[in-house]
Backbone as XML, in Angstrom:
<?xml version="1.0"?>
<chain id="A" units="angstrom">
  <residue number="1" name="UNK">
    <atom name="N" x="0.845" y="-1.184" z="0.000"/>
    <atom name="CA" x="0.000" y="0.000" z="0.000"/>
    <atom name="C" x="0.887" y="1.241" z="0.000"/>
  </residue>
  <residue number="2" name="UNK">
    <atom name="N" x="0.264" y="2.053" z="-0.621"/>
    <atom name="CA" x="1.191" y="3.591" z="-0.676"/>
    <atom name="C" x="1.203" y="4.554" z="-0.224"/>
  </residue>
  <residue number="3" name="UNK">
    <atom name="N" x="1.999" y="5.519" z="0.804"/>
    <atom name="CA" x="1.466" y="5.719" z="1.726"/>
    <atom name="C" x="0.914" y="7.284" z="1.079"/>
  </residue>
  <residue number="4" name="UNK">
    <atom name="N" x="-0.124" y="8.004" z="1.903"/>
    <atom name="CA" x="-1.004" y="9.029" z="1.586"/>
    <atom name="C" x="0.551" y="9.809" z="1.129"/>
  </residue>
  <residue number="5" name="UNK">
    <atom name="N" x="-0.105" y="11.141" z="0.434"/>
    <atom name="CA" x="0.871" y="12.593" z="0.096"/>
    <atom name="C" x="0.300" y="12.538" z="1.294"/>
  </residue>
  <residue number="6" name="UNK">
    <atom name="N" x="2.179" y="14.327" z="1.633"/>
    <atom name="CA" x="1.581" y="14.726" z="2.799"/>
    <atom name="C" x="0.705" y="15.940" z="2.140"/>
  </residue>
  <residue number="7" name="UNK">
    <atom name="N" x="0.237" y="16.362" z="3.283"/>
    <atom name="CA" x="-0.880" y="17.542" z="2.821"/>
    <atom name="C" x="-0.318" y="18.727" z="2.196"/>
  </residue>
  <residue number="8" name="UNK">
    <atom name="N" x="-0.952" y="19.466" z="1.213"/>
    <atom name="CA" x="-0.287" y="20.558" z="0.302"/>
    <atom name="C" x="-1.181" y="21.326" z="0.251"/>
  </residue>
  <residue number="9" name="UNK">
    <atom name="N" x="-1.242" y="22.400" z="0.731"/>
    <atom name="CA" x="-2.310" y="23.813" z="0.330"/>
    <atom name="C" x="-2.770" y="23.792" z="-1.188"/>
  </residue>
  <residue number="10" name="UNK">
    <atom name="N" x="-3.321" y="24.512" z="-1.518"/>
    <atom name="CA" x="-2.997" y="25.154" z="-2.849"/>
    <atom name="C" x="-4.024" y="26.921" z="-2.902"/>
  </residue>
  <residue number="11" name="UNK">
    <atom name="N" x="-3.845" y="27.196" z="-4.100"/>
    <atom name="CA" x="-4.349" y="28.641" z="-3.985"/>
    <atom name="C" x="-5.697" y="28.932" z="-3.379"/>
  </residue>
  <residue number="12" name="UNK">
    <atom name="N" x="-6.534" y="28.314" z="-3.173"/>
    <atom name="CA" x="-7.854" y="28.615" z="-2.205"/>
    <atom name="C" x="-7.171" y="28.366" z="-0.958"/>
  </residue>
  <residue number="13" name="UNK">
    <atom name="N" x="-7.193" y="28.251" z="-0.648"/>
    <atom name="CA" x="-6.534" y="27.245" z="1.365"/>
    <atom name="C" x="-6.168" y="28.866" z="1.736"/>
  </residue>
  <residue number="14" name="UNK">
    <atom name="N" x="-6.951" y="28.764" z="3.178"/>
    <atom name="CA" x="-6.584" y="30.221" z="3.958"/>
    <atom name="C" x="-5.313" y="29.841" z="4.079"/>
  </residue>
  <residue number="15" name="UNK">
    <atom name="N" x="-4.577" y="31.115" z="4.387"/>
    <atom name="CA" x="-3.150" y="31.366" z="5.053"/>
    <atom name="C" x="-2.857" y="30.519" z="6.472"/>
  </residue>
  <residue number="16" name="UNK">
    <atom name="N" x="-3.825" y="30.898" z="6.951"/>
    <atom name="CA" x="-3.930" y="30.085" z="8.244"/>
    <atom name="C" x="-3.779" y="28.793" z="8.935"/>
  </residue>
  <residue number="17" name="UNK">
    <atom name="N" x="-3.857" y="27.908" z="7.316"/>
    <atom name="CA" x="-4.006" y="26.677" z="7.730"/>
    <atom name="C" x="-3.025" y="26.253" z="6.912"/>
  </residue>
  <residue number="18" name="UNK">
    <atom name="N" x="-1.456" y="27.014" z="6.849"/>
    <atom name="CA" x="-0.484" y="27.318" z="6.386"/>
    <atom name="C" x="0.660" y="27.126" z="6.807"/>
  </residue>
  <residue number="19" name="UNK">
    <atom name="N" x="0.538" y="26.795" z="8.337"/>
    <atom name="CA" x="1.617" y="26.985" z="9.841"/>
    <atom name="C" x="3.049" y="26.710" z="9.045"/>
  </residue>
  <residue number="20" name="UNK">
    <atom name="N" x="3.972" y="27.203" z="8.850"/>
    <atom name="CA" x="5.589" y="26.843" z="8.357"/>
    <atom name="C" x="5.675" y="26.661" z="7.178"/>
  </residue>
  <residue number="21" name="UNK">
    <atom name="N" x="5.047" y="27.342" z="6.256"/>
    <atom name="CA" x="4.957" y="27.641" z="5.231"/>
    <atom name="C" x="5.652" y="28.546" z="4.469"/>
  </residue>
  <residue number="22" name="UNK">
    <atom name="N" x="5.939" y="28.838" z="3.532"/>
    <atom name="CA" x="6.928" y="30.151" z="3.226"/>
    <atom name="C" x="5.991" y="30.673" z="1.462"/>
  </residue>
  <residue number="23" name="UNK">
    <atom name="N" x="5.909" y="31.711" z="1.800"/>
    <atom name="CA" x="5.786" y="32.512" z="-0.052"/>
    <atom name="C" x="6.836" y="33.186" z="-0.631"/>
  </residue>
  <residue number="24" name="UNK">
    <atom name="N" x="7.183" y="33.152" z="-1.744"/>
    <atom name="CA" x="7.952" y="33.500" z="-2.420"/>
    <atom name="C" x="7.784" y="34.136" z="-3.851"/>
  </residue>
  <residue number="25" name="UNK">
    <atom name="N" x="7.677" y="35.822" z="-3.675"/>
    <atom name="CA" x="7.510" y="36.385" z="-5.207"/>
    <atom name="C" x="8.828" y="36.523" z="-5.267"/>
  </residue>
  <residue number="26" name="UNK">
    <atom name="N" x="8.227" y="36.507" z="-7.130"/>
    <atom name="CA" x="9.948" y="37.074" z="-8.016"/>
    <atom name="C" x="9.273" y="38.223" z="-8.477"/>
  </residue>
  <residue number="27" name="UNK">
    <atom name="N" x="9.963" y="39.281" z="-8.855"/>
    <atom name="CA" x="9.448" y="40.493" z="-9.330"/>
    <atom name="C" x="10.448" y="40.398" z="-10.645"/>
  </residue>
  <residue number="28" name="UNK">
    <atom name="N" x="9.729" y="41.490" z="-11.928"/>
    <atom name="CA" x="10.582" y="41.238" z="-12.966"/>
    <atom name="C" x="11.488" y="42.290" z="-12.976"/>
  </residue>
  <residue number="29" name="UNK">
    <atom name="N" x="11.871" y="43.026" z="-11.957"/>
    <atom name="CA" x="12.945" y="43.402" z="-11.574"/>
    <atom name="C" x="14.402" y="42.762" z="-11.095"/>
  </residue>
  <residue number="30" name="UNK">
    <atom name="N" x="14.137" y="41.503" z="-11.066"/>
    <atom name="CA" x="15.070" y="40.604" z="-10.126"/>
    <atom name="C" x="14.937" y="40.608" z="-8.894"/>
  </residue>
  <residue number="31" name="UNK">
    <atom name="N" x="14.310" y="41.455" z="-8.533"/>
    <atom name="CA" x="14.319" y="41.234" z="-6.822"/>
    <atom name="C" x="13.246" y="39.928" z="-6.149"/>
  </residue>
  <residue number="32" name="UNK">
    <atom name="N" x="13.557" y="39.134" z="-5.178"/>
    <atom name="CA" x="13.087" y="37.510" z="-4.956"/>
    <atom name="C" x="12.769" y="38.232" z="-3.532"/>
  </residue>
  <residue number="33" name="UNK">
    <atom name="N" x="12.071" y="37.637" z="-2.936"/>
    <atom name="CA" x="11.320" y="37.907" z="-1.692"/>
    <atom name="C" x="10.979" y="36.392" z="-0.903"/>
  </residue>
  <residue number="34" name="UNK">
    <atom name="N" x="10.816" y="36.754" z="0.704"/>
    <atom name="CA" x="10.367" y="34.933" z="0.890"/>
    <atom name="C" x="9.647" y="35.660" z="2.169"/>
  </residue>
  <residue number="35" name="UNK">
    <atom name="N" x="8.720" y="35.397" z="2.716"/>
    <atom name="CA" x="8.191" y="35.379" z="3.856"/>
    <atom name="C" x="7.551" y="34.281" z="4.659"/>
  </residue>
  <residue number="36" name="UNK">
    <atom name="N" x="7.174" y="34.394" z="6.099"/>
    <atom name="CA" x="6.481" y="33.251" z="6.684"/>
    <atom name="C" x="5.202" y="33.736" z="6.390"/>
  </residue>
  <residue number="37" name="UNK">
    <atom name="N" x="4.489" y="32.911" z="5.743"/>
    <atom name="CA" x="2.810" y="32.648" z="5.318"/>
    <atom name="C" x="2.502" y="32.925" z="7.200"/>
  </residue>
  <residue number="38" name="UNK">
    <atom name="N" x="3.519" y="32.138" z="8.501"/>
    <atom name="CA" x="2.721" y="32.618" z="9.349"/>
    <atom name="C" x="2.485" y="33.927" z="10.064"/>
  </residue>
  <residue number="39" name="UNK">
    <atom name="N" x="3.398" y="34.929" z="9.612"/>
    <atom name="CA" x="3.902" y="36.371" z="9.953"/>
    <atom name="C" x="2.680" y="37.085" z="9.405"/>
  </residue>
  <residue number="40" name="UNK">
    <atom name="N" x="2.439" y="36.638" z="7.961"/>
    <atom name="CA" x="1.341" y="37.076" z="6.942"/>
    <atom name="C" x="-0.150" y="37.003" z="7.401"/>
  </residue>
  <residue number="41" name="UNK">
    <atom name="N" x="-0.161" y="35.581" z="7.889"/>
    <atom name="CA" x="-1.588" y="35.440" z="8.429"/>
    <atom name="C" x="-1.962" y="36.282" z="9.911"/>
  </residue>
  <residue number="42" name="UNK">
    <atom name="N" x="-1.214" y="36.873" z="10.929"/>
    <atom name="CA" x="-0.913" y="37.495" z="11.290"/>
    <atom name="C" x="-0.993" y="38.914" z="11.351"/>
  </residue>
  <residue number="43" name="UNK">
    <atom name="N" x="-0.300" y="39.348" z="10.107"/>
    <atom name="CA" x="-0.581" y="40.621" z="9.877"/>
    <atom name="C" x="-2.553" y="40.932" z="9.068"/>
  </residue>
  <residue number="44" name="UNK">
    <atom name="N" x="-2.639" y="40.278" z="8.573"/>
    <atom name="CA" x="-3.480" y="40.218" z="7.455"/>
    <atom name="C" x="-4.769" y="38.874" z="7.670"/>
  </residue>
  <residue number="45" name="UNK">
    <atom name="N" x="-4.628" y="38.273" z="8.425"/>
    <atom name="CA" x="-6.180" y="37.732" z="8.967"/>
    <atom name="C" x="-5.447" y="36.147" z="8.677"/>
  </residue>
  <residue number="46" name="UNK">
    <atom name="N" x="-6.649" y="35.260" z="9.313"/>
    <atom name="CA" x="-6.126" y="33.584" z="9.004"/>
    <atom name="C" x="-7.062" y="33.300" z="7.837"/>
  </residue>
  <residue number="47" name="UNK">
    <atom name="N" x="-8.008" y="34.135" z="7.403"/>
    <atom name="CA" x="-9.023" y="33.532" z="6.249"/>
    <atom name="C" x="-8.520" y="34.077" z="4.804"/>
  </residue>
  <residue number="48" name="UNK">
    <atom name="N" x="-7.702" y="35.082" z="4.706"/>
    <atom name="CA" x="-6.543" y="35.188" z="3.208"/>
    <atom name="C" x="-6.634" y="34.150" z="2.655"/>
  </residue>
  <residue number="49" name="UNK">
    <atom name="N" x="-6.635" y="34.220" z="1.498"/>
    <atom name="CA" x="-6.031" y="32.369" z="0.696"/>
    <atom name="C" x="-4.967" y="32.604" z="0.338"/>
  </residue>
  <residue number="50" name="UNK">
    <atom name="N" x="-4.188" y="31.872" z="-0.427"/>
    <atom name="CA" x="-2.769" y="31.948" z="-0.680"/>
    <atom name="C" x="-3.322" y="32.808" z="-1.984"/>
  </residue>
  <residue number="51" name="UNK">
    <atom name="N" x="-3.977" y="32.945" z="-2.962"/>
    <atom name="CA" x="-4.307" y="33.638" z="-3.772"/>
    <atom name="C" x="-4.224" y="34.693" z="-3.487"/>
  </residue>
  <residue number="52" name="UNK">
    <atom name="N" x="-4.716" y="35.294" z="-2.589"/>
    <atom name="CA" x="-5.256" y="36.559" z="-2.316"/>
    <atom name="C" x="-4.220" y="37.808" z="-1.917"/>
  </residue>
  <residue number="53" name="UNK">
    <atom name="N" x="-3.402" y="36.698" z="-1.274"/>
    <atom name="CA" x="-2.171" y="37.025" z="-0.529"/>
    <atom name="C" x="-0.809" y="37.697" z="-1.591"/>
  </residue>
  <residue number="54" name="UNK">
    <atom name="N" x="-1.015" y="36.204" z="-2.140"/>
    <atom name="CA" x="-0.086" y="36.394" z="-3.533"/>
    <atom name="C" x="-0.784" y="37.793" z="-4.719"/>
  </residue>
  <residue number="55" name="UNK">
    <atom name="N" x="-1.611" y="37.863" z="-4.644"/>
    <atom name="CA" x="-2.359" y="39.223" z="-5.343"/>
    <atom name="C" x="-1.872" y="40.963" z="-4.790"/>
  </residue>
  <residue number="56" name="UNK">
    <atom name="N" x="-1.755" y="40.773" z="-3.228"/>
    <atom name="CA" x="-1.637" y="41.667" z="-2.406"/>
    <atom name="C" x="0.149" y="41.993" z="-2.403"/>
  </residue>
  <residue number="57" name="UNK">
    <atom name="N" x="1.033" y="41.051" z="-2.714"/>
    <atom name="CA" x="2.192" y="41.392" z="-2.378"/>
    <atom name="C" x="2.782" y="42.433" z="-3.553"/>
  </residue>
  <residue number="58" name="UNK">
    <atom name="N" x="3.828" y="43.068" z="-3.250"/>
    <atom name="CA" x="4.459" y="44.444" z="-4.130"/>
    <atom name="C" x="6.337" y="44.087" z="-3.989"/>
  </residue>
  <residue number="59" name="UNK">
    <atom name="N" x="6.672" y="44.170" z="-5.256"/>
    <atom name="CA" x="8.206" y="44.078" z="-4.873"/>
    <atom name="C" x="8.732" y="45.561" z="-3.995"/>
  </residue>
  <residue number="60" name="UNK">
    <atom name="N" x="9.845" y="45.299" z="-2.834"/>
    <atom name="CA" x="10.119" y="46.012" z="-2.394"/>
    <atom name="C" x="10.747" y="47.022" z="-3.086"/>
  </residue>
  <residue number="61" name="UNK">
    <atom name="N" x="11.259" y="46.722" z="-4.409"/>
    <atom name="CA" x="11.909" y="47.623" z="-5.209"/>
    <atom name="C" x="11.759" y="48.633" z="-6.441"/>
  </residue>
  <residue number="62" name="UNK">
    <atom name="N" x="10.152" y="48.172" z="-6.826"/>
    <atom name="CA" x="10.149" y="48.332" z="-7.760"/>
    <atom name="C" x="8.497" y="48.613" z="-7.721"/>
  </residue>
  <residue number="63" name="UNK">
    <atom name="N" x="8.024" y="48.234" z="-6.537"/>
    <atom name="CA" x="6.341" y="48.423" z="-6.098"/>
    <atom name="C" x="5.665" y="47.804" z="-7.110"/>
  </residue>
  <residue number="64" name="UNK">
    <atom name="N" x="5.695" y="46.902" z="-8.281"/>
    <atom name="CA" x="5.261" y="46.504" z="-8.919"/>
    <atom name="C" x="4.788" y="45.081" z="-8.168"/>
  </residue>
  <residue number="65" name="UNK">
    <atom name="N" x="3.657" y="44.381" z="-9.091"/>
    <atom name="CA" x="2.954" y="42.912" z="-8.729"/>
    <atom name="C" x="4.332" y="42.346" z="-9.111"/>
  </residue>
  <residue number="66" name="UNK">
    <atom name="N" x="4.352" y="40.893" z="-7.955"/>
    <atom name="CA" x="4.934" y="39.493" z="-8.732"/>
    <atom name="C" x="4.641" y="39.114" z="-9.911"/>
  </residue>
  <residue number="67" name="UNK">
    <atom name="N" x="5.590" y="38.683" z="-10.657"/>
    <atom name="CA" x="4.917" y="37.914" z="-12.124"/>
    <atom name="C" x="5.154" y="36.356" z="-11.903"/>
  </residue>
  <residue number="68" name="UNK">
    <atom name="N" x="5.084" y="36.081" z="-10.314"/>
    <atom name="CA" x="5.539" y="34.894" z="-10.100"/>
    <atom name="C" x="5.711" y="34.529" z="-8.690"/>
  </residue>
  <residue number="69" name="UNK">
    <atom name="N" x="4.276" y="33.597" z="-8.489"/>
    <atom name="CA" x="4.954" y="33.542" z="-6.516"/>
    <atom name="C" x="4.605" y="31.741" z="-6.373"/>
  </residue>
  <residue number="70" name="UNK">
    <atom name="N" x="5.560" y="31.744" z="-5.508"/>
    <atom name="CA" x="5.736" y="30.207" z="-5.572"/>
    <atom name="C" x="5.544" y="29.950" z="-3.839"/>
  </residue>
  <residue number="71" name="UNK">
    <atom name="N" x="5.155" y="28.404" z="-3.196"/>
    <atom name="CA" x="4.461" y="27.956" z="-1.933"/>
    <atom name="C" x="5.579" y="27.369" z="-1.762"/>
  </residue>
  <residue number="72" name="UNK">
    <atom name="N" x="6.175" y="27.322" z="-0.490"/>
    <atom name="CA" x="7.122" y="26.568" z="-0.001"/>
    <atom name="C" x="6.966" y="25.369" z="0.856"/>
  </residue>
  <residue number="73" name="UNK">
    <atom name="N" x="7.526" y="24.601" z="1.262"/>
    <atom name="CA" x="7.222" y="23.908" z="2.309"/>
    <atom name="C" x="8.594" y="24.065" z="3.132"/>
  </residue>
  <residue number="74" name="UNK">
    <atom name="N" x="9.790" y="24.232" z="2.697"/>
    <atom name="CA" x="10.872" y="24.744" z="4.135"/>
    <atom name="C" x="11.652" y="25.024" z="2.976"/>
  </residue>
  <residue number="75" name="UNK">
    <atom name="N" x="12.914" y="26.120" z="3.754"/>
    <atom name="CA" x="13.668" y="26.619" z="3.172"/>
    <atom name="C" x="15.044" y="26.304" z="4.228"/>
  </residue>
  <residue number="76" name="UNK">
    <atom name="N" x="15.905" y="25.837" z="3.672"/>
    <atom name="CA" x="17.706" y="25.491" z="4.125"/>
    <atom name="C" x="18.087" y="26.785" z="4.234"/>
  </residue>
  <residue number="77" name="UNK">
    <atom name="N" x="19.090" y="26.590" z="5.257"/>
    <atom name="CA" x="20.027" y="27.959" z="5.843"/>
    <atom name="C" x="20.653" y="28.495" z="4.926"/>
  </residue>
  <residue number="78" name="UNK">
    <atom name="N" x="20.651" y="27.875" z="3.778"/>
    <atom name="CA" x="21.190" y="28.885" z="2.253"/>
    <atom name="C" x="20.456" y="29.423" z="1.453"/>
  </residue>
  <residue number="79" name="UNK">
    <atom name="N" x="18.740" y="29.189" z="1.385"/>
    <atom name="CA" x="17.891" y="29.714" z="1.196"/>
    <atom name="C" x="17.516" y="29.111" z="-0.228"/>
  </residue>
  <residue number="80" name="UNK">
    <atom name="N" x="17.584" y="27.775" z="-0.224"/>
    <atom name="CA" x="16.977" y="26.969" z="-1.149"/>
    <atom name="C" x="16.212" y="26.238" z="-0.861"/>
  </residue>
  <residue number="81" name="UNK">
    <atom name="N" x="14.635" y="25.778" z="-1.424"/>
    <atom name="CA" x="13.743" y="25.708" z="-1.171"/>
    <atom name="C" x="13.461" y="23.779" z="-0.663"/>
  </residue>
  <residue number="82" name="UNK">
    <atom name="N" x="12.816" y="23.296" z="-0.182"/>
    <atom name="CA" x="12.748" y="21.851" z="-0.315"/>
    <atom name="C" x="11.237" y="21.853" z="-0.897"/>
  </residue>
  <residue number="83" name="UNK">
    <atom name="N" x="10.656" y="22.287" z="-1.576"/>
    <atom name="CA" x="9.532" y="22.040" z="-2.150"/>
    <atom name="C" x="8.387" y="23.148" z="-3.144"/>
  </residue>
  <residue number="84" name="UNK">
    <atom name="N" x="8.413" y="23.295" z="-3.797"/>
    <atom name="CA" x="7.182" y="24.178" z="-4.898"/>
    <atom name="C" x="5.939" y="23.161" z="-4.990"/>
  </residue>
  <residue number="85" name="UNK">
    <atom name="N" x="4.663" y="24.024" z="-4.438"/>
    <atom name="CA" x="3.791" y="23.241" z="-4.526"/>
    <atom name="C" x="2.830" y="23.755" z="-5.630"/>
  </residue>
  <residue number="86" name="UNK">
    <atom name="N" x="2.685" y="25.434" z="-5.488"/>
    <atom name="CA" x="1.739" y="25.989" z="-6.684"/>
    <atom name="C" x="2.599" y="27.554" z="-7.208"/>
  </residue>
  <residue number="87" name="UNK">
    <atom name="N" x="2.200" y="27.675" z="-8.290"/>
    <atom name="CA" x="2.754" y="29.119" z="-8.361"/>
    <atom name="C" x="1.432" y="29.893" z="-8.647"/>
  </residue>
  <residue number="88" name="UNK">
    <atom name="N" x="1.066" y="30.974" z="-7.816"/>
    <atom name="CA" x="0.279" y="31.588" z="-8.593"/>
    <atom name="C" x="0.884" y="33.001" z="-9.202"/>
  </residue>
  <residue number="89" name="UNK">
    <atom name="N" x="-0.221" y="33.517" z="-10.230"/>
    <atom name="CA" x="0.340" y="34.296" z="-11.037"/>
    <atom name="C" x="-0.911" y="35.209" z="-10.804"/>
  </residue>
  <residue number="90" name="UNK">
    <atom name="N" x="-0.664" y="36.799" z="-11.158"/>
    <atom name="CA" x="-1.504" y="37.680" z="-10.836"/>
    <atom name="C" x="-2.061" y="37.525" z="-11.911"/>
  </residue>
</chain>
């Protein structure tokens, strides 16, 4: 028998139900961004979806939308990802 996936958000799923999660826009500036989905839910409510969220973010550099945000599941002390689950796109 095989065992279940583990569980994976995807773009509906509140923020909330997100715990150690990470988002990640790219802006087409080059500038890459990563935050805790739980800092986010936080600032910004637990019923956000990852959609909504990803809609709301602005590059710090350039104040423009992501053309590209990707779901994490953990990130290594060098800041490479162990998992992409969805990308959404504005």
């Amino acid at each position: 028998m095989a065992s279940p996936r583990p569980w994976q958000p995807n773009a509906a799923t509140p923020i909330g139900e997100c715990r150690g999660w990470f988002i990640r826009p790219r802006c087409r500036c080059g500038h890459v961004g990563t935050y805790k989905l739980d800092d986010l839910a936080r600032m910004y409510g637990l019923r956000l979806t990852v959609a909504q969220i990803g809609h709301r973010l602005r590059c710090k550099q350039c104040q423009q939308k992501p053309y590209e945000t990707e779901l994490l599941s953990s990130i290594d002390p060098h800041g490479m990802h162990a998992a992409v689950v969805i990308q959404v796109r504005p």
